[in-house]
PyMOL Python script that loads the backbone (N, CA, C, O; Angstrom):
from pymol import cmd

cmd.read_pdbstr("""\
ATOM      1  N   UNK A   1     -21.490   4.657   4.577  1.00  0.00           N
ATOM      2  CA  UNK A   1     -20.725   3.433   4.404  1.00  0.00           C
ATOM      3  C   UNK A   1     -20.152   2.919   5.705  1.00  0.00           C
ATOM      4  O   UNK A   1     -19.974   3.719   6.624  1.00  0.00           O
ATOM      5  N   UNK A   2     -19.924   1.952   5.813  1.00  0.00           N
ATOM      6  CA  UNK A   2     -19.087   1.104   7.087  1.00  0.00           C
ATOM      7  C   UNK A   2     -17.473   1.889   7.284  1.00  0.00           C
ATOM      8  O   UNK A   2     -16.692   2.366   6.460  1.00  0.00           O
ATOM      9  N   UNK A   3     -17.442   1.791   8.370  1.00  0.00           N
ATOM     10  CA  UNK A   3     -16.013   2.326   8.914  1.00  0.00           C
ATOM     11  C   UNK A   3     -14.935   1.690   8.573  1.00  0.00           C
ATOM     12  O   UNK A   3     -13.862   2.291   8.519  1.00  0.00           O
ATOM     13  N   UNK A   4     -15.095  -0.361   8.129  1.00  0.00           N
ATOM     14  CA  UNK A   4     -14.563  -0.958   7.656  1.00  0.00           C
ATOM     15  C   UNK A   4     -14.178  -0.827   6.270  1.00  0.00           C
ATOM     16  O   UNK A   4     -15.124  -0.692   5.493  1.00  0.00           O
ATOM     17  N   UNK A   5     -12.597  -0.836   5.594  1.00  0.00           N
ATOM     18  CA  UNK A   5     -13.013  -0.694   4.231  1.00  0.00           C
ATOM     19  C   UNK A   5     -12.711  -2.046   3.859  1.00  0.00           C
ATOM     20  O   UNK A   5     -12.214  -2.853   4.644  1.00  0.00           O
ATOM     21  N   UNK A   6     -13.082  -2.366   2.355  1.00  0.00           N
ATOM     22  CA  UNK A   6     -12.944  -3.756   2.017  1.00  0.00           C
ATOM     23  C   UNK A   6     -11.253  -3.785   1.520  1.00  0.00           C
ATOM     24  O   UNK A   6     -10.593  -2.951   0.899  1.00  0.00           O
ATOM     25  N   UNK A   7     -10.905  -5.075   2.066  1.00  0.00           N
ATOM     26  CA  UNK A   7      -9.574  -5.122   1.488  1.00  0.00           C
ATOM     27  C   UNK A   7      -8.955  -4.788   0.284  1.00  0.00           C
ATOM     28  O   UNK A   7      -7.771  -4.474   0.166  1.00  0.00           O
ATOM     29  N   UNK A   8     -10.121  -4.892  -0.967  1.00  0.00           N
ATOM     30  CA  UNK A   8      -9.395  -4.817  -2.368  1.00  0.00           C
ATOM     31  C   UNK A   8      -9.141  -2.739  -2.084  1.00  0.00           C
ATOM     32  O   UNK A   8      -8.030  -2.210  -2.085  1.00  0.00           O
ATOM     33  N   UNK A   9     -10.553  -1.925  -1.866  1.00  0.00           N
ATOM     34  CA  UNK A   9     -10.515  -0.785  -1.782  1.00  0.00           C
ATOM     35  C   UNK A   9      -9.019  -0.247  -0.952  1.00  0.00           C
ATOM     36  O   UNK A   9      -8.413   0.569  -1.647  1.00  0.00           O
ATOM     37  N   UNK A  10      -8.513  -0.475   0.036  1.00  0.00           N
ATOM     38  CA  UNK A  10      -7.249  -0.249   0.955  1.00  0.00           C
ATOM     39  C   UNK A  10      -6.155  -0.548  -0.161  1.00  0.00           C
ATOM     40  O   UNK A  10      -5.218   0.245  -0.242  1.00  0.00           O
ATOM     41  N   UNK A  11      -6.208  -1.674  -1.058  1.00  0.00           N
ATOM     42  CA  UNK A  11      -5.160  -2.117  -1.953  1.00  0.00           C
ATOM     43  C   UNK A  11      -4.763  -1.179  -2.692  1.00  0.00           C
ATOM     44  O   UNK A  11      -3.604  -0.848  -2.941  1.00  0.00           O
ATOM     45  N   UNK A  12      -6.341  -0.460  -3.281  1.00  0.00           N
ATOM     46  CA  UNK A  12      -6.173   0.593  -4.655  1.00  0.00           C
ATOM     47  C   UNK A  12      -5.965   1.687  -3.924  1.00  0.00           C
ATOM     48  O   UNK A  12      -4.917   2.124  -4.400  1.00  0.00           O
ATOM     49  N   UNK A  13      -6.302   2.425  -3.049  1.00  0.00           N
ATOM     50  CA  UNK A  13      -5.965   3.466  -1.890  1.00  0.00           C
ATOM     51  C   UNK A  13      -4.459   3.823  -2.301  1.00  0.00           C
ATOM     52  O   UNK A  13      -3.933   4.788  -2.855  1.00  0.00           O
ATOM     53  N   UNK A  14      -3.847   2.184  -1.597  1.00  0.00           N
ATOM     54  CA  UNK A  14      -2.219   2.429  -1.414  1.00  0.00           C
ATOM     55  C   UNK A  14      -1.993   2.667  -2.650  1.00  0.00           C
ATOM     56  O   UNK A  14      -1.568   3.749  -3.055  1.00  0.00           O
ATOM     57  N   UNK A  15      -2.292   1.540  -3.480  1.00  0.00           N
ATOM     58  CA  UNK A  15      -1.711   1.714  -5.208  1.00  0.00           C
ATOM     59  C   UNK A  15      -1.831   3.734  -5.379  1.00  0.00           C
ATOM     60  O   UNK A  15      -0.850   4.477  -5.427  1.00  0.00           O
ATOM     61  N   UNK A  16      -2.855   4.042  -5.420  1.00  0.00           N
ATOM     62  CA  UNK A  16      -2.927   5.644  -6.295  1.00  0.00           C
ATOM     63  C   UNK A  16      -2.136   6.618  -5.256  1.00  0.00           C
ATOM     64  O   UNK A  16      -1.673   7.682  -5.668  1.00  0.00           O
ATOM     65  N   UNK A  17      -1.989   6.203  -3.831  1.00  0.00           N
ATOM     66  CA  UNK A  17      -0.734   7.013  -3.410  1.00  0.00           C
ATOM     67  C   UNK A  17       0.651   6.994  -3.576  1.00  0.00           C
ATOM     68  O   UNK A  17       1.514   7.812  -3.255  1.00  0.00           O
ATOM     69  N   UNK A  18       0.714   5.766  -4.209  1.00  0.00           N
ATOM     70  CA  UNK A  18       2.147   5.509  -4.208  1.00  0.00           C
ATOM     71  C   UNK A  18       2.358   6.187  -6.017  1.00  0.00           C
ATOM     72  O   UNK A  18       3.201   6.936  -6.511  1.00  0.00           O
ATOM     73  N   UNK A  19       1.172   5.495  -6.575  1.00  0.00           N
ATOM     74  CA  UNK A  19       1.345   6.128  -8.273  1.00  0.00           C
ATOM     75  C   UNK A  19       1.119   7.948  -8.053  1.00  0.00           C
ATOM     76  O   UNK A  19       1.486   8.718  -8.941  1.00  0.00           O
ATOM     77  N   UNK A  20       0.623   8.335  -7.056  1.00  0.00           N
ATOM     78  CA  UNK A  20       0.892   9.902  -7.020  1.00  0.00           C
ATOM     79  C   UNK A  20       2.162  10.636  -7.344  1.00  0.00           C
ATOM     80  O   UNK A  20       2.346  11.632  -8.043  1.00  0.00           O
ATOM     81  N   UNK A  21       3.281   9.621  -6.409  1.00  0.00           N
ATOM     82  CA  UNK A  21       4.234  10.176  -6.622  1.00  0.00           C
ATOM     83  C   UNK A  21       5.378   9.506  -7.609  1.00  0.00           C
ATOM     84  O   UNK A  21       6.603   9.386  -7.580  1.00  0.00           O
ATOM     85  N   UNK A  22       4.003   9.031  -8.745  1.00  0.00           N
ATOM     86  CA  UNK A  22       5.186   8.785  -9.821  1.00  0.00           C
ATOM     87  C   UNK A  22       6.074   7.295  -9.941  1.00  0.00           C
ATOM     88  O   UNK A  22       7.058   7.074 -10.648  1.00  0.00           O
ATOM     89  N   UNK A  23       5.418   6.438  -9.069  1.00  0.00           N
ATOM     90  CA  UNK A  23       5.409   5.223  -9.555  1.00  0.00           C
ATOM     91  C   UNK A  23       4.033   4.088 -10.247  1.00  0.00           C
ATOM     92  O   UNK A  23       2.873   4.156  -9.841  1.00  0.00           O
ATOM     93  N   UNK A  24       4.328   3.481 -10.920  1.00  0.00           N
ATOM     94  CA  UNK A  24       3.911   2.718 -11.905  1.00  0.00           C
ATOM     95  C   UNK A  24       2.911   1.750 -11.048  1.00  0.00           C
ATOM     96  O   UNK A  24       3.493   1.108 -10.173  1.00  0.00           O
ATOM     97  N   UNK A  25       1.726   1.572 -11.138  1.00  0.00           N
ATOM     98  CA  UNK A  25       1.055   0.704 -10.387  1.00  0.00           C
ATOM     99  C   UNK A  25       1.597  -0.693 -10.607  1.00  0.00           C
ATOM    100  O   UNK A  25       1.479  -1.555  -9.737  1.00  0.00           O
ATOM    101  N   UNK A  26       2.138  -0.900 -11.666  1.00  0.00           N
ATOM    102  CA  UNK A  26       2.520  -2.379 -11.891  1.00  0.00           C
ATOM    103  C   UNK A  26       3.594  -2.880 -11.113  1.00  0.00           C
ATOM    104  O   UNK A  26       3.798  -3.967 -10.572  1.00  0.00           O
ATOM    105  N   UNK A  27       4.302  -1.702 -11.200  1.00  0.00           N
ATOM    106  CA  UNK A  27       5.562  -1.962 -10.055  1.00  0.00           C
ATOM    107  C   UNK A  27       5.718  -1.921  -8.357  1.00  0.00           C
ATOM    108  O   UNK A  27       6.615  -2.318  -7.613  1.00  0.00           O
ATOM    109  N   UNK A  28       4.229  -1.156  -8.069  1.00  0.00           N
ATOM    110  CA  UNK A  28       3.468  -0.940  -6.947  1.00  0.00           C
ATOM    111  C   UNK A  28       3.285  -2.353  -6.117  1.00  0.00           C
ATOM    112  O   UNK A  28       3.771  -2.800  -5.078  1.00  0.00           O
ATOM    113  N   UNK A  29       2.175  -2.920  -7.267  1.00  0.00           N
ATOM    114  CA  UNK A  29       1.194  -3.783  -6.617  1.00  0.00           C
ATOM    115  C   UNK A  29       1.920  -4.931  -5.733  1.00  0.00           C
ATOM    116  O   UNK A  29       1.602  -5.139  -4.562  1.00  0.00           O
ATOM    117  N   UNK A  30       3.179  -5.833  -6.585  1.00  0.00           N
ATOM    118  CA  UNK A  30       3.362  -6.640  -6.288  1.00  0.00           C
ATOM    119  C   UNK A  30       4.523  -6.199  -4.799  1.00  0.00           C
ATOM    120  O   UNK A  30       4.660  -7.192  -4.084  1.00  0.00           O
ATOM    121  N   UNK A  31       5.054  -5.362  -4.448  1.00  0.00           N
ATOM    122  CA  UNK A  31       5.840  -4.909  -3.554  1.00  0.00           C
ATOM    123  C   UNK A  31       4.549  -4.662  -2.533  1.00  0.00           C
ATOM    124  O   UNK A  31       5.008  -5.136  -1.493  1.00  0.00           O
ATOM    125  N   UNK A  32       3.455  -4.287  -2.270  1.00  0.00           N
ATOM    126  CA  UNK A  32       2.473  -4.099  -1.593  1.00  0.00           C
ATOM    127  C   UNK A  32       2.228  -5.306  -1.046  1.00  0.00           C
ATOM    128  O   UNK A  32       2.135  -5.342   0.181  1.00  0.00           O
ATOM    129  N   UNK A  33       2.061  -6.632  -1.865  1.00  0.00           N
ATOM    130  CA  UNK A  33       1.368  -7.798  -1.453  1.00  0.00           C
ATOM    131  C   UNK A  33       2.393  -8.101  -0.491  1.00  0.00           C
ATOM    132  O   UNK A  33       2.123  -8.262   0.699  1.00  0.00           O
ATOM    133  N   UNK A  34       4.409  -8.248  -1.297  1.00  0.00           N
ATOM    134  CA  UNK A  34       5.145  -8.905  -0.192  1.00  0.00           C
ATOM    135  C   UNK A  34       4.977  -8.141   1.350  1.00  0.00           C
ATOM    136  O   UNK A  34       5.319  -8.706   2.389  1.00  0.00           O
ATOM    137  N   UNK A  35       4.296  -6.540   1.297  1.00  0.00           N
ATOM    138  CA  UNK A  35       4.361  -5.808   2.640  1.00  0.00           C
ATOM    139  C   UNK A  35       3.428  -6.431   3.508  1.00  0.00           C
ATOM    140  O   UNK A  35       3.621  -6.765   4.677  1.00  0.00           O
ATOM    141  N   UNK A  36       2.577  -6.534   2.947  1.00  0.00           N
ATOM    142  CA  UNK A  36       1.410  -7.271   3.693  1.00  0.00           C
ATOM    143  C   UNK A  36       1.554  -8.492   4.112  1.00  0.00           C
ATOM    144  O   UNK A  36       1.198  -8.915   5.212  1.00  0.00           O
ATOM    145  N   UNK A  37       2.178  -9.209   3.093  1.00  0.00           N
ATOM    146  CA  UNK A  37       2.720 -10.526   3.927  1.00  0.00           C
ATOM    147  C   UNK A  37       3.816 -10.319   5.500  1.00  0.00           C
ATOM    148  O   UNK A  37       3.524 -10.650   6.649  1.00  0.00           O
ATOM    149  N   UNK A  38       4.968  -9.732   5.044  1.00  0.00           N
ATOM    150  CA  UNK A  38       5.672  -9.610   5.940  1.00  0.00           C
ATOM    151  C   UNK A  38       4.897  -8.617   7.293  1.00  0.00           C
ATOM    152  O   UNK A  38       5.289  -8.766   8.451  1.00  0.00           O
ATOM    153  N   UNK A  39       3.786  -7.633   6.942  1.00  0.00           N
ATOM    154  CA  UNK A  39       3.382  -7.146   7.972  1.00  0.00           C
ATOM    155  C   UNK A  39       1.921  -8.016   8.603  1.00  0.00           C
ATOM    156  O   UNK A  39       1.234  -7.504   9.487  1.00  0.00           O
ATOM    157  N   UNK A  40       1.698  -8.940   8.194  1.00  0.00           N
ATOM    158  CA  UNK A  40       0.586  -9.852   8.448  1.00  0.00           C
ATOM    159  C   UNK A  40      -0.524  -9.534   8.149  1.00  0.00           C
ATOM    160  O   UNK A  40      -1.504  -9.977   8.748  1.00  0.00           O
ATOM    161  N   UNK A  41      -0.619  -8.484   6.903  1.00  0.00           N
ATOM    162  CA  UNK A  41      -2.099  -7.716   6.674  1.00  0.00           C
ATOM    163  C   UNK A  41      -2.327  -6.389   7.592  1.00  0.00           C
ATOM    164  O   UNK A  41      -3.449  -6.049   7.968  1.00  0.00           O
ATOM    165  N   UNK A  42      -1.424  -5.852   7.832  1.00  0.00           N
ATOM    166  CA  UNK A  42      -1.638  -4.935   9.291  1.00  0.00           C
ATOM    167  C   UNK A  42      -1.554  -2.969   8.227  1.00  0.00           C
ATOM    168  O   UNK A  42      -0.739  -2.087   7.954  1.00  0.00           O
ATOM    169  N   UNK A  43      -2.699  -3.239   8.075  1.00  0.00           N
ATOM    170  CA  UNK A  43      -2.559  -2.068   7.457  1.00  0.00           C
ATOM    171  C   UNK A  43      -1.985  -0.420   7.828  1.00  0.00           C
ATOM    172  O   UNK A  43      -1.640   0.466   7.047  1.00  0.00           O
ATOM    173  N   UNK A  44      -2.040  -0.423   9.276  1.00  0.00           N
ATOM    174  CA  UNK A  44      -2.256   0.461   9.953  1.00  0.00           C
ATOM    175  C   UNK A  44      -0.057   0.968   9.626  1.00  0.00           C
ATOM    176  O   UNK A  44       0.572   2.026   9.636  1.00  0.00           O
ATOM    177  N   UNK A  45       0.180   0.031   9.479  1.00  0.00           N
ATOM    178  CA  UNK A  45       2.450  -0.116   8.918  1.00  0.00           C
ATOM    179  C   UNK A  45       1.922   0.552   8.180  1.00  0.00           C
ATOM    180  O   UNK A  45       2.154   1.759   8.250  1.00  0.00           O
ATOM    181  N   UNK A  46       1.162   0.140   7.350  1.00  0.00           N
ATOM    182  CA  UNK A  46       1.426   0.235   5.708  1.00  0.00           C
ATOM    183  C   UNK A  46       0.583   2.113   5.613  1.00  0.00           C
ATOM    184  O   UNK A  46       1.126   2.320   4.528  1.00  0.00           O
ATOM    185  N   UNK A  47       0.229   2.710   5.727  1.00  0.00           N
ATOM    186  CA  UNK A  47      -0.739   3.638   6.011  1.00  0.00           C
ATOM    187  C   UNK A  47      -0.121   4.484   6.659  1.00  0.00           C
ATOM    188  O   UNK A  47      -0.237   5.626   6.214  1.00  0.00           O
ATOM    189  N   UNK A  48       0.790   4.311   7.965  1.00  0.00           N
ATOM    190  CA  UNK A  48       1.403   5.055   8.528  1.00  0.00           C
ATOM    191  C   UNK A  48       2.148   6.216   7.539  1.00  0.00           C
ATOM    192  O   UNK A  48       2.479   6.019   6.370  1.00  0.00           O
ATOM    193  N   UNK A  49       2.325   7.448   8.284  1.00  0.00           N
ATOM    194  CA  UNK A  49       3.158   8.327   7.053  1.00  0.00           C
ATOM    195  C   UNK A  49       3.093   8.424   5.962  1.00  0.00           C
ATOM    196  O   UNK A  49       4.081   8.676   5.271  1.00  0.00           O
ATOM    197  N   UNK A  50       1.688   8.219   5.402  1.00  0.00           N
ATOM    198  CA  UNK A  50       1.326   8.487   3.874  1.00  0.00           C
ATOM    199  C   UNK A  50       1.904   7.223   3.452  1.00  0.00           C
ATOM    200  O   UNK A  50       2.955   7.301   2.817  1.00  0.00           O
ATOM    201  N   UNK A  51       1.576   6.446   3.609  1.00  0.00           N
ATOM    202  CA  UNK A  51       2.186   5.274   2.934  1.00  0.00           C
ATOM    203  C   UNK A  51       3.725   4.842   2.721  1.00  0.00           C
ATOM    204  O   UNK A  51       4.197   4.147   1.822  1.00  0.00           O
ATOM    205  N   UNK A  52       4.271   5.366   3.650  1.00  0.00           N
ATOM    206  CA  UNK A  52       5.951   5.634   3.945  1.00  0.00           C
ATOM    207  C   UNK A  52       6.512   4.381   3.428  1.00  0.00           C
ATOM    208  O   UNK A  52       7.157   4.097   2.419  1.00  0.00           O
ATOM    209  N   UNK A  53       6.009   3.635   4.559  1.00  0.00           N
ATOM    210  CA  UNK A  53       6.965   1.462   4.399  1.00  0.00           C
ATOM    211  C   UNK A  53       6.757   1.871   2.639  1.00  0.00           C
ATOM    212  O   UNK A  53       7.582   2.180   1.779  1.00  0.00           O
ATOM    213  N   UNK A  54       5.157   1.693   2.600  1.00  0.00           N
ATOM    214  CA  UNK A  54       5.295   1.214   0.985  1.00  0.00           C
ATOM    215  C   UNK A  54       6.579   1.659  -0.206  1.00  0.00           C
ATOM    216  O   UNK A  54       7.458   1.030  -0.796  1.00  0.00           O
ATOM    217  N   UNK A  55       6.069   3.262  -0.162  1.00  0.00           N
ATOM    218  CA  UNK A  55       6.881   3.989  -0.827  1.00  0.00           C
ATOM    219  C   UNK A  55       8.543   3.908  -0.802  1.00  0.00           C
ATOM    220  O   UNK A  55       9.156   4.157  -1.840  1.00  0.00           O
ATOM    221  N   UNK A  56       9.447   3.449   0.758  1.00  0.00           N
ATOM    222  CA  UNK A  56      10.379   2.999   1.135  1.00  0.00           C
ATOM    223  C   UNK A  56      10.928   1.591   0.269  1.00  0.00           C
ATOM    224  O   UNK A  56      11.982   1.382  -0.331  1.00  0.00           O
ATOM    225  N   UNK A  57       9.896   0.868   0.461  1.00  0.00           N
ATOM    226  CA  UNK A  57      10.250  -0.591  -0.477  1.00  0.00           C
ATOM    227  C   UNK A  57       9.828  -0.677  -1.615  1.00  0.00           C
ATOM    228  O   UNK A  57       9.907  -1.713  -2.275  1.00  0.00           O
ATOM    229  N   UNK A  58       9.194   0.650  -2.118  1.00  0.00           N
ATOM    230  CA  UNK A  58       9.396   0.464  -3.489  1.00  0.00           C
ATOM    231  C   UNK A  58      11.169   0.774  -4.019  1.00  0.00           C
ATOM    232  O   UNK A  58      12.193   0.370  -4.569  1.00  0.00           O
ATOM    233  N   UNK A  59      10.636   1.546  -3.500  1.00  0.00           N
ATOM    234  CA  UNK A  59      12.460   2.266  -3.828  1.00  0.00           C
ATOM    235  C   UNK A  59      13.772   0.974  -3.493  1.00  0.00           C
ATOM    236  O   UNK A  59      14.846   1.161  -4.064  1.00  0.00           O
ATOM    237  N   UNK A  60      13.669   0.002  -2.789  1.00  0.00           N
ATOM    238  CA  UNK A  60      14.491  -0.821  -2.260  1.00  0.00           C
ATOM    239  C   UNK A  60      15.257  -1.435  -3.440  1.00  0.00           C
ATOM    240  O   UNK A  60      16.131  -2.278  -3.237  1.00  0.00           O
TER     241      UNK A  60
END
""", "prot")
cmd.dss("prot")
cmd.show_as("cartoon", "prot")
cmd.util.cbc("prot")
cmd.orient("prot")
């Protein structure tokens, strides 16, 4: 496969790490999109530390 992944695949990635530890994809998804906005799509934030930011602003 390409080294590139497709954006939706990176989406569900984050989603099942964050639902690993027991949050709700529904409550996931939409806190993901505002990260990406505010990080400009920069996945590499979002990814850092096991998915840290994410998991951080879920909790917010």
């Amino acid at each position: 496969g390409s080294a590139v992944m497709a954006p939706h695949s990176r989406f569900n990635l984050a989603v099942k790490a964050i639902r690993d530890i027991g949050i709700p994809r529904k409550t996931v998804k939409p806190v993901l999109s505002k990260l990406l906005e505010r990080y400009n799509d920069n996945w590499a934030l979002i990814k850092k530390e096991s998915y840290r930011a994410l998991a951080d602003a879920t909790f917010e």
